[in-house]
C-alpha positions, 0 to 999 in steps of 0.5 A, spaced: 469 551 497 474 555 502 481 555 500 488 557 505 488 565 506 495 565 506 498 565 499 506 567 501 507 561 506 503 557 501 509 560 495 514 558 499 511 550 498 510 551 491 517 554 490 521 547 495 516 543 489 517 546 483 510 546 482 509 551 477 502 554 473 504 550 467 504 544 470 497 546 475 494 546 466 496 539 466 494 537 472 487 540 471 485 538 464 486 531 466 482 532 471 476 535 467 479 530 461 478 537 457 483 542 454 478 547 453 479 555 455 481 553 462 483 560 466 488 559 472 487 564 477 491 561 482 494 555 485 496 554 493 499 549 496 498 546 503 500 541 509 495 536 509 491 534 516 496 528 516 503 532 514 507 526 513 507 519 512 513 514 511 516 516 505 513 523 504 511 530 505 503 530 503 499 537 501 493 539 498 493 543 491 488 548 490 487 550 483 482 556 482 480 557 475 475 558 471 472 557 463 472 561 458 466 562 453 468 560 446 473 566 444 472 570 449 476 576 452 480 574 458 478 581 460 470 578 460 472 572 464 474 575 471 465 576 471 465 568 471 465 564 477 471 561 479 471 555 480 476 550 485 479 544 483 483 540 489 488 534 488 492 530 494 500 531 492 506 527 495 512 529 495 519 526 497 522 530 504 525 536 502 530 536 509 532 528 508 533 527 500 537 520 501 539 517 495 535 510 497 529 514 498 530 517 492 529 511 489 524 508 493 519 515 491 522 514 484 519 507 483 512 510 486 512 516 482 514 512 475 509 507 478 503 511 478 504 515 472 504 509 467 503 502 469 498 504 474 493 507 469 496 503 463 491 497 468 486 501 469 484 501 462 483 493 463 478 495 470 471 494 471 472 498 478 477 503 480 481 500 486 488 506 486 486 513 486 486 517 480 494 519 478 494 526 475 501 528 474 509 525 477 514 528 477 521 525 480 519 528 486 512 529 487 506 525 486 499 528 485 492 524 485 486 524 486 483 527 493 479 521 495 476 524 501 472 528 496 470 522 492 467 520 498 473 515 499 475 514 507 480 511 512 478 506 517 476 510 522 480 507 527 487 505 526 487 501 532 481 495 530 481 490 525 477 491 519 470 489 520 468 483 515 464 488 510 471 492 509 475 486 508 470 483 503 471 491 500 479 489 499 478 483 497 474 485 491 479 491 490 485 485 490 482 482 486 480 487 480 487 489 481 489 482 480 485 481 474 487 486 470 494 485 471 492 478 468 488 482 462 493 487 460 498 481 460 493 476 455 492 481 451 498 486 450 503 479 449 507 482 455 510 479 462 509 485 467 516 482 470 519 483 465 517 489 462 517 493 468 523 492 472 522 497 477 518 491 480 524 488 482 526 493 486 525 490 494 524 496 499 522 491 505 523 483 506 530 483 505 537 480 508 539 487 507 534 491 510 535 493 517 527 495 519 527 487 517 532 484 520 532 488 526 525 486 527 526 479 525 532 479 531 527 481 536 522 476 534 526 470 534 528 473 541 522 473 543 520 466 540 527 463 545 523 466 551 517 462 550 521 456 548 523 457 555 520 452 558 518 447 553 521 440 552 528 440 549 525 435 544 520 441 541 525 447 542 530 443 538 525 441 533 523 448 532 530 451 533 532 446 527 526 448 523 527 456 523 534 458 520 531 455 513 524 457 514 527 465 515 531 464 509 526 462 504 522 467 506 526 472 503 525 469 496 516 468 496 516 475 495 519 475 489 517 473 482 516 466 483 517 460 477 512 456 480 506 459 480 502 465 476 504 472 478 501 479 478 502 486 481 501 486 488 501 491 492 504 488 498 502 493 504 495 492 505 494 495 512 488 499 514 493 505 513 493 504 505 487 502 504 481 507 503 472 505 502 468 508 499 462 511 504 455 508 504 456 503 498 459 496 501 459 493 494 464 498 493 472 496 492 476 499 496 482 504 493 489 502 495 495 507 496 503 507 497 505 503 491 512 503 493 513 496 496 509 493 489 512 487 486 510 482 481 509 476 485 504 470 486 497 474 489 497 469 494 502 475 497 497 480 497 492 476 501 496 474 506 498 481 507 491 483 507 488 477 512 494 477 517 495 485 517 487 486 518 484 480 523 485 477 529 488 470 530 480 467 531 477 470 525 482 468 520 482 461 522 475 461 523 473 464 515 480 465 512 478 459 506 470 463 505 475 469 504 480 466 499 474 463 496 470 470 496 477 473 493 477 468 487 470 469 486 471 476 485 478 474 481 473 470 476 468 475 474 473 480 473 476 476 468 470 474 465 468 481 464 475 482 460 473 476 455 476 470 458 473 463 458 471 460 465 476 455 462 482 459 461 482 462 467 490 462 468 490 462 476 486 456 479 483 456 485 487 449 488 494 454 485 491 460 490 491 455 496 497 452 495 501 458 495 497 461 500 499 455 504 506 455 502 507 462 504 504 462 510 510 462 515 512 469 510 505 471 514 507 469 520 513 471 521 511 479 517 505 480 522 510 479 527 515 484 525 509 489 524 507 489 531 514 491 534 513 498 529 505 498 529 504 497 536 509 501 540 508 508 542 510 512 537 516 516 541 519 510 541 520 509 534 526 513 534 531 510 526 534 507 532 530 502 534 527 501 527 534 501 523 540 499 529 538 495 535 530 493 536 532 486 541 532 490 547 528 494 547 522 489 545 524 486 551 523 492 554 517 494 552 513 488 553 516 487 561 513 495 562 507 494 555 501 490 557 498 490 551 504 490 547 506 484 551 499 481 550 498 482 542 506 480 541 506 474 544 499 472 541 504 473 534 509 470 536 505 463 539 502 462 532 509 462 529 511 457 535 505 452 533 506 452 526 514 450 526 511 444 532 506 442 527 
């Protein structure tokens, strides 16, 4: 395998990331899961092909070392092939070090480095990259493109039936362990990992979300325009309650059973295994992760990745595949098929509960996902997005068409 030539730039990365020799030891022998006679001759750090992401900087880590013969001279290893190990590395931005992004980073490294990998003793499959090393500001992991892990090769499209299936396969591993780990330690994750309690996104005080959120109720007064007085009422009464509790079915629920849920499950988060459609898919970006009802992750999964036609044409066969898969995850853990601690009516019912947290989410997304990225300026993320929106869908036909379509369901669901 080829490394980058230009080991002075490649310096300058590891000197901003404090990445020392040490610490590549560290990440190396967890990654071979031996300590034995390892000999590192050279690390570097690069950008990786996708440089930037919402909360980081991403690079690749080479490592070049070889193995050393059982008490043999350093000065016989340089004869011996050098080997190459590579990781993905994420780190906080280094030109905009805010305190509240600095939690945020925080809770992800913290999150991948113990509670993460504490789940995955209880797993019948991997469905987060391998953690090999956190520190307050950087994360490094697994490369999944060289575990033959890929993206969804089109950003743009919704996810096929078979890559849907693949997620639901990973959720429902996640979620089982959460369950197992809780069963068998005599723990609550709510209680023991409070950094679970750290809302980055569905919140009264969070601008990308009430910014987004006034911009969908605007667009929802234009087509109420020309609908009777007495429908527009019925609605308009029905949605100041509605928006308020949604803000709480993403938290740490008292009615029904709660799990690890990742809450961003969106093509760009999620990574499928190549030529093997039995696989569970592998999930990344922990950082929206709360303890919550796993009717949450399912809505994420389901409104964030299919059409309108085909969600309402399989959603039930989906829930119902996803429980399946919940059930024979439990069971591999030793649970009875009568104490399985989440029923498949319970999974209904919250899923039905939260659907206006769907509606209303899926909404907000497309004003972001769905624009040209030039104008996702912190501007119309975070201050003003109304006008704009507006705007946009007046010159946008697409954008138009696709928020429109979102916007029309949530009316059909407040007229019911």
């Amino acid at each position: 395998m080829s490394t980058p030539s230009n080991i002075t730039e490649a310096n300058k990365f590891v000197k901003k990331l404090q990445l020392t020799q040490a610490e590549c030891m560290q990440i190396l022998t967890k990654a071979r899961g031996t300590q034995t006679d390892l000999q590192i001759k050279e690390f570097k750090l690069v950008p990786h092909s996708y440089p930037n992401g919402f909360l980081g900087e991403y690079y690749d880590l080479y490592v070049l070392y070889n193995i050393a013969g059982c008490g043999e001279n350093e000065n016989l290893t340089v004869r011996r092939e050098l080997l190459t190990f590579q990781a993905f590395v994420k780190s906080i931005p280094q030109a905009s070090m805010e305190p509240e992004k600095e939690a945020i980073f925080l809770k992800e490294a913290t999150l991948y480095g113990t509670l993460l990998e504490r789940l995955q003793k209880y797993s019948t499959a991997s469905w987060s990259p391998r953690c090999f090393y956190t520190h307050d500001d950087l994360i490094v992991l697994e490369h999944l493109e060289l575990a033959d892990y890929r993206l969804c090769p089109n950003p743009d499209e919704y996810i096929s039936d078979i890559n849907l299936r693949q997620v639901l396969r990973g959720l429902a591993t996640q979620h089982a362990c959460c369950l197992a780990l809780e069963q068998k330690e005599n723990i609550s994750l709510g209680d023991s990992c409070p950094l679970l309690q750290l809302e980055i996104t569905v919140s009264p005080t969070v601008p990308w979300y009430t910014n987004g959120l006034q911009a969908i109720l605007a667009v929802i007064q234009t087509q109420l325009s020309g609908e009777s007085a007495e429908l527009k009422a019925k609605i308009e009464a029905r949605l100041p309650s509605t928006i308020e509790s949604v803000y709480d079915m993403t938290n740490r629920s008292s009615k029904y059973r709660n799990v690890l849920c990742h809450r961003d499950i969106w093509r760009g988060n999620i990574f499928y295994r190549v030529n093997d459609e039995e696989a569970a898919a592998l999930f990344v970006d922990y950082q929206t992760a709360r303890y919550c009802p796993p009717a949450i992750d399912l809505i994420f999964a389901l409104f964030m990745n299919l059409e309108l036609t085909t969600r309402d044409a399989k959603e039930v066969e989906y829930l119902r595949f996803y429980y399946d898969c919940l059930q024979r995850n439990l069971i591999a853990n030793g649970f009875a098929m009568t104490d399985i601690p989440i029923s498949y009516g319970e999974l209904l019912s919250s899923y039905e509960e939260f659907r206006p947290f769907g509606l209303l989410y899926r909404a907000i997304v497309t004003t972001i996902l769905k624009v040209p990225r030039e104008f996702v300026t912190a501007e119309y993320v975070h201050v003003a997005r109304t006008a704009s929106v507006l705007k946009l869908m007046a010159e946008l036909p697409r954008f138009k068409k696709c928020l429109e379509e979102r916007v029309k369901e949530i009316v059909t669901f407040f007229a019911k």
